[in-house]
MOPAC internal coordinates of N, CA, C and O (Angstrom, degrees):
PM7 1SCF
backbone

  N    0.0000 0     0.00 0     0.00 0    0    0    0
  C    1.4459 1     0.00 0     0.00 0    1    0    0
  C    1.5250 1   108.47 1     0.00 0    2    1    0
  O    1.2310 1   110.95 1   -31.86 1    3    2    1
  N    1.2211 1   134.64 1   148.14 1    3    2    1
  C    1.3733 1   152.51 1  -151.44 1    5    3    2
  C    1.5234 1    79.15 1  -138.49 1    6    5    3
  O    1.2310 1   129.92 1   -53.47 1    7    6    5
  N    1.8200 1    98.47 1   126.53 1    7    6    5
  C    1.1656 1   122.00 1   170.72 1    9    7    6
  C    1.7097 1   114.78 1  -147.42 1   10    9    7
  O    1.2310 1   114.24 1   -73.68 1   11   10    9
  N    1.3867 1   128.51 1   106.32 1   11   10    9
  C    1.3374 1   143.54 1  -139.82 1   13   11   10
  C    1.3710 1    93.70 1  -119.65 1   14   13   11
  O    1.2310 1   111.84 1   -44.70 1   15   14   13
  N    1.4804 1   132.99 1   135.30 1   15   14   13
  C    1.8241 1   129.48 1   161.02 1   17   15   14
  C    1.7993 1    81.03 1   -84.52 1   18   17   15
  O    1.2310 1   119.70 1   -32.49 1   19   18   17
  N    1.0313 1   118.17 1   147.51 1   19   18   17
  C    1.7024 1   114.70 1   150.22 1   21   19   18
  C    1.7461 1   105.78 1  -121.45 1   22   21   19
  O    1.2310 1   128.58 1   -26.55 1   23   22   21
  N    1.7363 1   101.08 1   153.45 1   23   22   21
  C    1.0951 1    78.76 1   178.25 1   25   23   22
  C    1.3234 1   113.02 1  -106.01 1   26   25   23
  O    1.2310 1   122.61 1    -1.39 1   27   26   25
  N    1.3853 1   112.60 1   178.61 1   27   26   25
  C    1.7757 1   137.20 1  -143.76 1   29   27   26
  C    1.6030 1   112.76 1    23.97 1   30   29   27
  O    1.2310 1   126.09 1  -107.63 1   31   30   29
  N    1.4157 1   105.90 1    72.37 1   31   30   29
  C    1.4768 1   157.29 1   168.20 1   33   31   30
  C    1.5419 1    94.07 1  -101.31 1   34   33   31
  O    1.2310 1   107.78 1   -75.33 1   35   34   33
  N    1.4404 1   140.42 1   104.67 1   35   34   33
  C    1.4112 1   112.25 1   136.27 1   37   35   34
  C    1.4786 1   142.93 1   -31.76 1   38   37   35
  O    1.2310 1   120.03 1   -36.37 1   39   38   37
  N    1.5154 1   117.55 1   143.63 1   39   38   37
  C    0.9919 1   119.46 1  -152.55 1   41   39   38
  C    1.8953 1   109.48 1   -44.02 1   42   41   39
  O    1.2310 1   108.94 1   -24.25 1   43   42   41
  N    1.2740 1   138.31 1   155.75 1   43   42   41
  C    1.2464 1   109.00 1   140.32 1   45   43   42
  C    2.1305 1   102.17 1   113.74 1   46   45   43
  O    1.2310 1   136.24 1   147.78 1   47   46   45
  N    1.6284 1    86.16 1   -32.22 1   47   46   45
  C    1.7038 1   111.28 1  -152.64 1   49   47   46
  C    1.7400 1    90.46 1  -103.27 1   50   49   47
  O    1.2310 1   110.14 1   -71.80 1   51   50   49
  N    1.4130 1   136.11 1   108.20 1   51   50   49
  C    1.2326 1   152.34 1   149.59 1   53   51   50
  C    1.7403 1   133.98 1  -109.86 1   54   53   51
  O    1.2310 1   125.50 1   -20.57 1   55   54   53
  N    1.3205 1   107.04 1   159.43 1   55   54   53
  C    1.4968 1    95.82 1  -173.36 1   57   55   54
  C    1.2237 1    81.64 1   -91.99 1   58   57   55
  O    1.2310 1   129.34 1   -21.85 1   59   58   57
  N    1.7279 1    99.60 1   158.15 1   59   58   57
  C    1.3636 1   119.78 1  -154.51 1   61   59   58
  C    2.0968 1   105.47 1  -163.19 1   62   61   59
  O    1.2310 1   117.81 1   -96.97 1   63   62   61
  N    1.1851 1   121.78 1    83.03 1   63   62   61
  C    1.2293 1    99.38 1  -156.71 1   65   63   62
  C    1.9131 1    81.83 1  -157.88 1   66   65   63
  O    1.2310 1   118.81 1   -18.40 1   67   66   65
  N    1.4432 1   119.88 1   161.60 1   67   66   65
  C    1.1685 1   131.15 1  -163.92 1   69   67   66
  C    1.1495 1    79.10 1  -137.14 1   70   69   67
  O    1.2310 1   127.39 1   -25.81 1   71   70   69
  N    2.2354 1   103.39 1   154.19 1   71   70   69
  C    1.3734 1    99.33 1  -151.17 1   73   71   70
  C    1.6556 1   104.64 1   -97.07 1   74   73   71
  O    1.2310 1   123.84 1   -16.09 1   75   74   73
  N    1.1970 1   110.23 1   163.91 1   75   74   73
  C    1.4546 1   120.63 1  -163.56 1   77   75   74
  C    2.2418 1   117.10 1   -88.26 1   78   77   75
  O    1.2310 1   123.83 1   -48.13 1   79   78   77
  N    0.7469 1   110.25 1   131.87 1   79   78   77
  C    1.2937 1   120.17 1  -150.86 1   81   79   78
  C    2.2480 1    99.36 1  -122.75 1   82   81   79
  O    1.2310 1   122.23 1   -74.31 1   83   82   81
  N    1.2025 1   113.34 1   105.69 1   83   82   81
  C    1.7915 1   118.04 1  -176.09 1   85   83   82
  C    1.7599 1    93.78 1  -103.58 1   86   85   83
  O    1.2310 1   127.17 1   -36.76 1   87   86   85
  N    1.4252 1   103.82 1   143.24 1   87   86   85
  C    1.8849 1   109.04 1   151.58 1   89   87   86
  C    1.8202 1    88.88 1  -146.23 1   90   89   87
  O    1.2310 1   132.98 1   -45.25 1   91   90   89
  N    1.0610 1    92.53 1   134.75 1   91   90   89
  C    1.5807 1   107.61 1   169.63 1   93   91   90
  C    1.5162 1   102.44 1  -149.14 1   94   93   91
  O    1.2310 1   124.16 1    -5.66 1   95   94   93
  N    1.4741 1   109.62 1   174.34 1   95   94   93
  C    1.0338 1   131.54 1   177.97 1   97   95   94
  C    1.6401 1   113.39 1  -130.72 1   98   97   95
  O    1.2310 1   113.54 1   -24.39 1   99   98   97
  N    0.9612 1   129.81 1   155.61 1   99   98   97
  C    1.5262 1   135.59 1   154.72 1  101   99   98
  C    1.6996 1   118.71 1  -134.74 1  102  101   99
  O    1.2310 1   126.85 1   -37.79 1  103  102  101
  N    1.6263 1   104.42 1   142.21 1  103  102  101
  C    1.6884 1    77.08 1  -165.13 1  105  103  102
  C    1.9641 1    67.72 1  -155.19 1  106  105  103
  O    1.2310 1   129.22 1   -41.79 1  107  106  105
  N    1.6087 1    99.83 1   138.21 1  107  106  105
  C    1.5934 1    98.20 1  -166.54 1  109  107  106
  C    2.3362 1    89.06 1  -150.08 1  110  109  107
  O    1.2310 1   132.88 1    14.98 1  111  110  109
  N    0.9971 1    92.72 1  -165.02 1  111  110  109
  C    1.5195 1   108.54 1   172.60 1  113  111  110
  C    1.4813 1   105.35 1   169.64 1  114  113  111
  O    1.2310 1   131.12 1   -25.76 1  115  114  113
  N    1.4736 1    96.15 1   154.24 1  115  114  113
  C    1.4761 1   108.06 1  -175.01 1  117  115  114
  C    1.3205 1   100.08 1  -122.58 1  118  117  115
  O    1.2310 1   109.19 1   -36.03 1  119  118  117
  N    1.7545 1   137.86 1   143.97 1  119  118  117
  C    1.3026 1   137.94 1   155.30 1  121  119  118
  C    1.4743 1   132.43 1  -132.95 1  122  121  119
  O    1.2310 1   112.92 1   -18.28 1  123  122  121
  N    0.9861 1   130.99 1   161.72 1  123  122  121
  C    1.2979 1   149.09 1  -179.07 1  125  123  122
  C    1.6665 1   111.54 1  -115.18 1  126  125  123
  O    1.2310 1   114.84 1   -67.51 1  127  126  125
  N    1.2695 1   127.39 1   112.49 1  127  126  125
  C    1.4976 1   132.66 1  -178.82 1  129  127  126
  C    1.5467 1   119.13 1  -124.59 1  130  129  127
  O    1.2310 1   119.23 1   -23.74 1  131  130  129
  N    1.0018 1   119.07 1   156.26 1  131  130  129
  C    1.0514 1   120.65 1   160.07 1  133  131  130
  C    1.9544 1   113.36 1    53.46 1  134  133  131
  O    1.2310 1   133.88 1  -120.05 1  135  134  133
  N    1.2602 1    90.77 1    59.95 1  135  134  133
  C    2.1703 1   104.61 1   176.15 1  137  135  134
  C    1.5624 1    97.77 1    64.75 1  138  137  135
  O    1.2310 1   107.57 1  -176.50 1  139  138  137
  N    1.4663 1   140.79 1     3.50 1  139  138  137
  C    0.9578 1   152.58 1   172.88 1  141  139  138
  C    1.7600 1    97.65 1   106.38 1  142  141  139
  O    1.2310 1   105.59 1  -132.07 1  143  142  141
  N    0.6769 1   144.32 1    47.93 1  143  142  141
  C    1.8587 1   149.12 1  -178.89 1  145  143  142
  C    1.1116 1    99.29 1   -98.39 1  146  145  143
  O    1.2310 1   104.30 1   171.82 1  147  146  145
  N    1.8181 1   146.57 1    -8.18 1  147  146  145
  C    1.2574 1   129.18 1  -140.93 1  149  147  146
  C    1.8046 1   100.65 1   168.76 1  150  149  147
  O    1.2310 1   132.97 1  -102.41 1  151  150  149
  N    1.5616 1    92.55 1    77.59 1  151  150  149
  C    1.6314 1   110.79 1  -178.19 1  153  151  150
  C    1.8472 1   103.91 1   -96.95 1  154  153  151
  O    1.2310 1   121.45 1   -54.69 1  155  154  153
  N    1.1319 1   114.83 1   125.31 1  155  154  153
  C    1.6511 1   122.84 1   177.40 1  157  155  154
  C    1.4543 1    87.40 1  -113.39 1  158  157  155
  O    1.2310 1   129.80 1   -35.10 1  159  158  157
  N    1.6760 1    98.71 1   144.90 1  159  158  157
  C    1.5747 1    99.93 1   143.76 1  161  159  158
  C    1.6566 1   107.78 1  -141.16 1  162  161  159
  O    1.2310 1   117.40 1   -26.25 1  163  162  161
  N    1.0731 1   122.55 1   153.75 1  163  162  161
  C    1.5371 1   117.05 1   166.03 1  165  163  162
  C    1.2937 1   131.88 1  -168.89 1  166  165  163
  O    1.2310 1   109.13 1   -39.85 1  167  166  165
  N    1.4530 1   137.96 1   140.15 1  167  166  165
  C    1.0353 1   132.35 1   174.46 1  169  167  166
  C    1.6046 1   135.59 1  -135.83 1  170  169  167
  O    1.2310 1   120.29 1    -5.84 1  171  170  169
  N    1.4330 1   117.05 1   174.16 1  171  170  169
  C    1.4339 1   101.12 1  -175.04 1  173  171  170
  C    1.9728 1    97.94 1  -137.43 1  174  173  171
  O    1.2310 1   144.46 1     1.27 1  175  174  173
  N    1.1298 1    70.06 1  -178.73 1  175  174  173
  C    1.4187 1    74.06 1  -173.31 1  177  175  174
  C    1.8242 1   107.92 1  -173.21 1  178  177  175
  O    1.2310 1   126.63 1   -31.77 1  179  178  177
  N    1.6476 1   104.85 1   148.23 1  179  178  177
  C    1.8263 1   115.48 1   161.52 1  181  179  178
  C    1.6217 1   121.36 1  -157.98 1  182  181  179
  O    1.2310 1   137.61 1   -46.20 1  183  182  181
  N    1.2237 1    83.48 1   133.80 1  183  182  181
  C    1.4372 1   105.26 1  -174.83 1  185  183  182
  C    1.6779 1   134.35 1  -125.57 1  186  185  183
  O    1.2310 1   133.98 1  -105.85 1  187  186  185
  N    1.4073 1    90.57 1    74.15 1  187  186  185
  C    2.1058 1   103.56 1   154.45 1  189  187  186
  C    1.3299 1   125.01 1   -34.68 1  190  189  187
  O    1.2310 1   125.45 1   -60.86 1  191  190  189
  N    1.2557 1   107.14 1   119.14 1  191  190  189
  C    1.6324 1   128.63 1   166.84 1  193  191  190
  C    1.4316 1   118.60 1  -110.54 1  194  193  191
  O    1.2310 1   104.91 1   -79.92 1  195  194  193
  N    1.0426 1   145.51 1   100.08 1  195  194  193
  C    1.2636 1   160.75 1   162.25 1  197  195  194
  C    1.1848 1   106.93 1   -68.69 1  198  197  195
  O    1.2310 1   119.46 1   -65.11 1  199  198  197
  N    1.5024 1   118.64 1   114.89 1  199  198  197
  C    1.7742 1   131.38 1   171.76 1  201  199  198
  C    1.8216 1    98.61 1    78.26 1  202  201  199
  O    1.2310 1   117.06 1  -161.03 1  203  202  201
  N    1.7112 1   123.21 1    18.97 1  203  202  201
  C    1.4929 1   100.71 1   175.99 1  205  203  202
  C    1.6922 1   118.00 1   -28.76 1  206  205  203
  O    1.2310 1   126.06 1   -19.35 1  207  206  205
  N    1.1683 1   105.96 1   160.65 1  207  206  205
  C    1.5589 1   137.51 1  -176.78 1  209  207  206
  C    1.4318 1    98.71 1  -111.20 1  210  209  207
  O    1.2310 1   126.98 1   -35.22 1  211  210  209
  N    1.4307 1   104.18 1   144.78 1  211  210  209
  C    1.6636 1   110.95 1   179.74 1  213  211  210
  C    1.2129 1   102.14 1  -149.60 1  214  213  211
  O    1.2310 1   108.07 1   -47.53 1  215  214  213
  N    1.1734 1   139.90 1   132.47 1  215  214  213
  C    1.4996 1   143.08 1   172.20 1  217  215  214
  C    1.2236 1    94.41 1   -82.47 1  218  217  215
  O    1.2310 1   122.22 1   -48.36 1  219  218  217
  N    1.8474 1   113.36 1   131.64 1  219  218  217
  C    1.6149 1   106.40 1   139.70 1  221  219  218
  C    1.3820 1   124.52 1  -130.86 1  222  221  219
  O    1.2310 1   115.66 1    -1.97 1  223  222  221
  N    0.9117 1   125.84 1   178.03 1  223  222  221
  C    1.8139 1   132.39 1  -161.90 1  225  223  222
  C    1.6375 1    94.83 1  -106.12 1  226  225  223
  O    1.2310 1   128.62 1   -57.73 1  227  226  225
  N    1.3934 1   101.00 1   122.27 1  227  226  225
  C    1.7246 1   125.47 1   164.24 1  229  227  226
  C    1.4579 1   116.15 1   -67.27 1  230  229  227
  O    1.2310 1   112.11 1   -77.72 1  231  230  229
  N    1.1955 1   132.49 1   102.28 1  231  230  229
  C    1.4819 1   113.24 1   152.28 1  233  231  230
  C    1.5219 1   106.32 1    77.61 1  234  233  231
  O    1.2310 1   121.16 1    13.98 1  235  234  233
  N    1.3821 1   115.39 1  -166.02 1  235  234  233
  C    1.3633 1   134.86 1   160.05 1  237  235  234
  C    1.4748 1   112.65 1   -69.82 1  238  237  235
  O    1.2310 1   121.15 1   165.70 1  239  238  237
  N    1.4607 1   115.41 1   -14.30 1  239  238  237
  C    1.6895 1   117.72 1  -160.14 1  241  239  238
  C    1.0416 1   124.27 1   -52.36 1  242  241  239
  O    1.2310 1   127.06 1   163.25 1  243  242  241
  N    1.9757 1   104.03 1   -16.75 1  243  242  241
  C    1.0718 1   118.53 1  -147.35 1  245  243  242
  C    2.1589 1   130.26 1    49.26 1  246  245  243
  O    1.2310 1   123.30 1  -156.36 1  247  246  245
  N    1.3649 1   111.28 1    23.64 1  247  246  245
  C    1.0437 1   147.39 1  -174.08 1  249  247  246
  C    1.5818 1   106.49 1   -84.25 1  250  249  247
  O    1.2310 1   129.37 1   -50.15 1  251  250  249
  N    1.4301 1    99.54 1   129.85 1  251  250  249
  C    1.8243 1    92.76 1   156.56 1  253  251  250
  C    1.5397 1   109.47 1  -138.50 1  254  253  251
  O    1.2310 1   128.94 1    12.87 1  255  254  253
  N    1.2590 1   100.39 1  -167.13 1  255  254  253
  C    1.0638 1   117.90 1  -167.17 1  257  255  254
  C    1.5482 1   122.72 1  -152.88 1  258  257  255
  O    1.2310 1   104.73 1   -39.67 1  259  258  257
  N    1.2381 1   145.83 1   140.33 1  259  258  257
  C    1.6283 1   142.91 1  -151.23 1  261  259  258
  C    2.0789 1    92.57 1  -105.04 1  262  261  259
  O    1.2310 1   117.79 1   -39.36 1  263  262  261
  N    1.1105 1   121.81 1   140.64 1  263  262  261
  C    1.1665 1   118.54 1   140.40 1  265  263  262
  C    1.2705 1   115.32 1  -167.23 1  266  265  263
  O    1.2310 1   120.19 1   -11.34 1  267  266  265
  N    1.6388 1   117.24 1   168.66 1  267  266  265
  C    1.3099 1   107.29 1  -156.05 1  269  267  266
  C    1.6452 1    94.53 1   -93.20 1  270  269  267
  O    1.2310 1   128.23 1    -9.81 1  271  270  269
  N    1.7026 1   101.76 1   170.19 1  271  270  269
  C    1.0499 1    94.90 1   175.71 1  273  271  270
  C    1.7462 1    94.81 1  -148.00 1  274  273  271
  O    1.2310 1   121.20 1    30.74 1  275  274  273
  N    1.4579 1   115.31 1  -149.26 1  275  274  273
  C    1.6850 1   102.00 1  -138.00 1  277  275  274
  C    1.4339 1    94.32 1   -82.01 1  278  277  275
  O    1.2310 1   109.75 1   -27.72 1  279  278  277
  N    2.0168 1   136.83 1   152.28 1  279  278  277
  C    1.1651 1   123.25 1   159.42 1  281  279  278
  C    1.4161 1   117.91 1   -27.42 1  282  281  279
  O    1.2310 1   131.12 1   -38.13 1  283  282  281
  N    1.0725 1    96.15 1   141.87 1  283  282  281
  C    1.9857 1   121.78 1   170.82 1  285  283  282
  C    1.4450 1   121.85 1  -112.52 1  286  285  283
  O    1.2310 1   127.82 1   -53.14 1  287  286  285
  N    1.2600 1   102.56 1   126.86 1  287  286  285
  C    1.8796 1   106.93 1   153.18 1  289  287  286
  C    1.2988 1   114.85 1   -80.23 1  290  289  287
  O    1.2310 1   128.91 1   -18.83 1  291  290  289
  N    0.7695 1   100.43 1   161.17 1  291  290  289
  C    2.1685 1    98.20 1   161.47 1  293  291  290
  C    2.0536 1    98.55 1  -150.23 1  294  293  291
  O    1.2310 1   112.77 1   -84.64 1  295  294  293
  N    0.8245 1   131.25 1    95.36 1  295  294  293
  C    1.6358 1   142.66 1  -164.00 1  297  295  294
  C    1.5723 1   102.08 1  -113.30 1  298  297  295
  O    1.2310 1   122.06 1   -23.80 1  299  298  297
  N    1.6089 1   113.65 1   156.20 1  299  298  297
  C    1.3047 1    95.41 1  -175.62 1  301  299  298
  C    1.6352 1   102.19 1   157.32 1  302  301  299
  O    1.2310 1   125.97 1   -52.30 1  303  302  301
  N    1.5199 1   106.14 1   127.70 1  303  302  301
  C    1.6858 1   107.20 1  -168.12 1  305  303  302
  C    1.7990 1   112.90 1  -123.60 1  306  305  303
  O    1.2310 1   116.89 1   -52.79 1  307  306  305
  N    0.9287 1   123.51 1   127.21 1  307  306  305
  C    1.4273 1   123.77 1   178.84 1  309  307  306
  C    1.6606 1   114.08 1  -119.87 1  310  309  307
  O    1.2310 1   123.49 1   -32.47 1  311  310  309
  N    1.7314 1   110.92 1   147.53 1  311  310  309
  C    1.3809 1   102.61 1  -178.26 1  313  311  310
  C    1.4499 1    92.30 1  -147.75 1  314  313  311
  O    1.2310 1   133.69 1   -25.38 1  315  314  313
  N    1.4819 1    91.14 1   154.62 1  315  314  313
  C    2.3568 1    80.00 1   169.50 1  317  315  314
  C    1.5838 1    82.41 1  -150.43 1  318  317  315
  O    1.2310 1   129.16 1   -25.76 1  319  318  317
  N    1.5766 1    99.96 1   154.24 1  319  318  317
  C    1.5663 1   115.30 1   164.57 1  321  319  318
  C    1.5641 1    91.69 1  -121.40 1  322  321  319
  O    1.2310 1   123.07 1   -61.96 1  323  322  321
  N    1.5737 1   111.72 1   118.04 1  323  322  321
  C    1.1376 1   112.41 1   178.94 1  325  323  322
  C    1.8432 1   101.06 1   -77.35 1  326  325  323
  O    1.2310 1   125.38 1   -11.10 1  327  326  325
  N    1.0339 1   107.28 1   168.90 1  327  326  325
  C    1.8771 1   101.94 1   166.20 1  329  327  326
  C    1.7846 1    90.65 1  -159.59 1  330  329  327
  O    1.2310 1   134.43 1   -11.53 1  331  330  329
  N    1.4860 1    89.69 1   168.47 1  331  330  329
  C    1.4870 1   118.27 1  -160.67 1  333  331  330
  C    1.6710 1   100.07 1   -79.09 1  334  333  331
  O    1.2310 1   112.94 1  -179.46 1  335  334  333
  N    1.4061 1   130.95 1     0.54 1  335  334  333
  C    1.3646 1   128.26 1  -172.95 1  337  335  334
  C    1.5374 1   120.57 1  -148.84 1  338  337  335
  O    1.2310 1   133.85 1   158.90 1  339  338  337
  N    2.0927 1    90.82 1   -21.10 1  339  338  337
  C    1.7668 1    96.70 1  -165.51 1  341  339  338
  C    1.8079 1    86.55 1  -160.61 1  342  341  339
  O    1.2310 1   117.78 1   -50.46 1  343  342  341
  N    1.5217 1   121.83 1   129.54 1  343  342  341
  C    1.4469 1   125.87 1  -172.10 1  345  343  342
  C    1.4383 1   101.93 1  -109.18 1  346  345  343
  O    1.2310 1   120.81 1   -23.48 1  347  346  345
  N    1.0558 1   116.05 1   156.52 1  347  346  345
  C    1.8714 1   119.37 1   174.46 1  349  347  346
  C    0.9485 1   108.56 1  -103.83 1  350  349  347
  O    1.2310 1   102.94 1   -42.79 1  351  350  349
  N    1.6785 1   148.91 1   137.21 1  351  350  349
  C    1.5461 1   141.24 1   145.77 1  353  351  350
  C    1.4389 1    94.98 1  -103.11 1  354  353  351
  O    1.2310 1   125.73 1   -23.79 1  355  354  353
  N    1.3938 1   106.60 1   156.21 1  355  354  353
  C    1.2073 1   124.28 1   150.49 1  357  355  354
  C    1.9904 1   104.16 1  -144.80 1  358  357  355
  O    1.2310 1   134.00 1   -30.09 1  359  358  357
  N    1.6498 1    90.54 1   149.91 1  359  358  357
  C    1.3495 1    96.22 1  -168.23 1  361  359  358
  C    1.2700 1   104.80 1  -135.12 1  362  361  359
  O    1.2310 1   105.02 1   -27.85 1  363  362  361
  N    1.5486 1   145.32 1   152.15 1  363  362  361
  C    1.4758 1   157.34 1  -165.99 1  365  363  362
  C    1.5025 1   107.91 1  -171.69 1  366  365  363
  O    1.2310 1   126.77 1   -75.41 1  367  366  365
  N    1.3952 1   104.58 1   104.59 1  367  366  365
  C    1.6447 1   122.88 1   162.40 1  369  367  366
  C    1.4157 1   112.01 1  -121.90 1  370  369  367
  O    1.2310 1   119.74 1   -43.31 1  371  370  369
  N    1.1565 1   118.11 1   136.69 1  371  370  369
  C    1.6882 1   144.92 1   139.98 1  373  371  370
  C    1.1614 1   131.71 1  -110.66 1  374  373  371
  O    1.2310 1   122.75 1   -67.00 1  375  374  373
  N    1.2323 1   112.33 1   113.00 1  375  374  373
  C    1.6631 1   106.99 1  -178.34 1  377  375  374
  C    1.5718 1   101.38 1  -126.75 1  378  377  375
  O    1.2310 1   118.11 1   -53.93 1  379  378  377
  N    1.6225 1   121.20 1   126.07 1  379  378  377
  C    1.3412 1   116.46 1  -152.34 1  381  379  378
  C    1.7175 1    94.33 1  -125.76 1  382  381  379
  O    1.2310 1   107.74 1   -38.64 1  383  382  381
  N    1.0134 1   140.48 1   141.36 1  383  382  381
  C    1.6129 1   127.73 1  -177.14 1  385  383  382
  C    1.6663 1    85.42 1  -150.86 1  386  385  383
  O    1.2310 1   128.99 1   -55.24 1  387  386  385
  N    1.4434 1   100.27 1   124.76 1  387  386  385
  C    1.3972 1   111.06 1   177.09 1  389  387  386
  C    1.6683 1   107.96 1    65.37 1  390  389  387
  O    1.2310 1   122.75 1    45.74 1  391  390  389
  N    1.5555 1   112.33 1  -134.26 1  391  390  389
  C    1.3205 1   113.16 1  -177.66 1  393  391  390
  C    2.0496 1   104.50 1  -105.92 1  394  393  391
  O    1.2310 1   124.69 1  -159.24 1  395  394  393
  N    1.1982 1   108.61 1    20.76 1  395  394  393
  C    1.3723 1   119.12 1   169.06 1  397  395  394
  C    1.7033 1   128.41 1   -88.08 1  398  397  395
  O    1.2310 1   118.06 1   -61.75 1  399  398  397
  N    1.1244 1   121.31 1   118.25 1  399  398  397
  C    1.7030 1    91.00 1  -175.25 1  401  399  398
  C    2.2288 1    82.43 1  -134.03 1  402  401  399
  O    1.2310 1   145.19 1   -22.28 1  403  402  401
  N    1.3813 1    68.63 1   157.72 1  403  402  401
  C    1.9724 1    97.36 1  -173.69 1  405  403  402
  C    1.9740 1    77.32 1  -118.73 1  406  405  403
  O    1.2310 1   135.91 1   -37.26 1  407  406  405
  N    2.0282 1    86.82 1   142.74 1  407  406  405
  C    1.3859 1    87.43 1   164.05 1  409  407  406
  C    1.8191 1   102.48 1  -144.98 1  410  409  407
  O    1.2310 1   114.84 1    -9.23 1  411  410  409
  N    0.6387 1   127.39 1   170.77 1  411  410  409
  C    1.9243 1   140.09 1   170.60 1  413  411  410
  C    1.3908 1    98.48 1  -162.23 1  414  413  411
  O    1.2310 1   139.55 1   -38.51 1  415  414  413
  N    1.3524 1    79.69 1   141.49 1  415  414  413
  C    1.8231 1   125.16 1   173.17 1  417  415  414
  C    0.9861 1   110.65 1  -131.74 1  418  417  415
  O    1.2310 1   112.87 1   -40.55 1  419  418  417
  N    1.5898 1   131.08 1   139.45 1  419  418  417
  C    1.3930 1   124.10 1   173.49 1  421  419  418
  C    1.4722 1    96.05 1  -147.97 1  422  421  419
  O    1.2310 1   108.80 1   -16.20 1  423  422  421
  N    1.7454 1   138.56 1   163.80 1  423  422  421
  C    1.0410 1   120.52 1   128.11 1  425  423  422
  C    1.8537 1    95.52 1  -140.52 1  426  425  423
  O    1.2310 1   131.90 1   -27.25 1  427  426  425
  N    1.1253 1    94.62 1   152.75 1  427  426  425
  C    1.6382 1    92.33 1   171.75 1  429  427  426
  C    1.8334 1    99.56 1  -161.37 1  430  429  427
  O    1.2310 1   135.05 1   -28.63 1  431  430  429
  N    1.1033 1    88.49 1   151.37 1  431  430  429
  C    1.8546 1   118.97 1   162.14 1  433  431  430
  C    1.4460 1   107.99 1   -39.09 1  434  433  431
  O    1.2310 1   119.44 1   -19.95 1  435  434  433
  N    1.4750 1   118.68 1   160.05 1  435  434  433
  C    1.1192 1   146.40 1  -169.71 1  437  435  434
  C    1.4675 1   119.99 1  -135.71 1  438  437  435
  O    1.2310 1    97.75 1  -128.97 1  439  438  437
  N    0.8586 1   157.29 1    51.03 1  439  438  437
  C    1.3137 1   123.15 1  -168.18 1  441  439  438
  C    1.8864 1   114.41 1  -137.80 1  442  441  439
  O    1.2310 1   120.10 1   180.00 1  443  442  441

């Protein structure tokens, strides 16, 4: 564990955080179909953090401070069909820390 006085820290108030540890993966492909009429690409991906780090703000001091906070996922899939007039996105995030999870979905047009 990493334990820092900083100064103009209120009294008492130190960084305090054990060090942070990522394994993810990413795994995607790109294609060309059909005489080229019909290009996909897409990928996914997740990524574990063990002991994340979180900055937070002290007071008025405008001060922070590092500490860890609960393991994290971060998960999440993307695809686009580009086209010659009008493009596709589609988008998928989860990011879950502790027993909290954040999610977005999106898909929209291009063109």
């Amino acid at each position: 564990m990493a334990v820092s006085s900083v100064v103009g820290l209120p009294s008492g108030i130190q960084d305090s955080f054990d060090k942070e540890a990522t394994k993810g993966f990413k795994l995607g492909f790109k294609s060309t179909l059909a005489n080229g009429d019909l290009i996909l690409n897409a990928a996914a991906f997740s990524t574990h953090i063990d002991n994340a780090c979180s900055v937070f703000f002290v007071g008025t001091n405008a001060v922070q401070t590092i500490r860890n906070i609960s393991d994290s996922v971060i998960e999440g899939s993307k695809s686009m069909r580009p086209g010659r007039h009008v493009s596709l996105l589609s988008e998928i995030l989860s990011f879950r820390c502790g027993t909290t999870v954040h999610s977005r979905s999106q898909c929209r047009m291009m063109g």
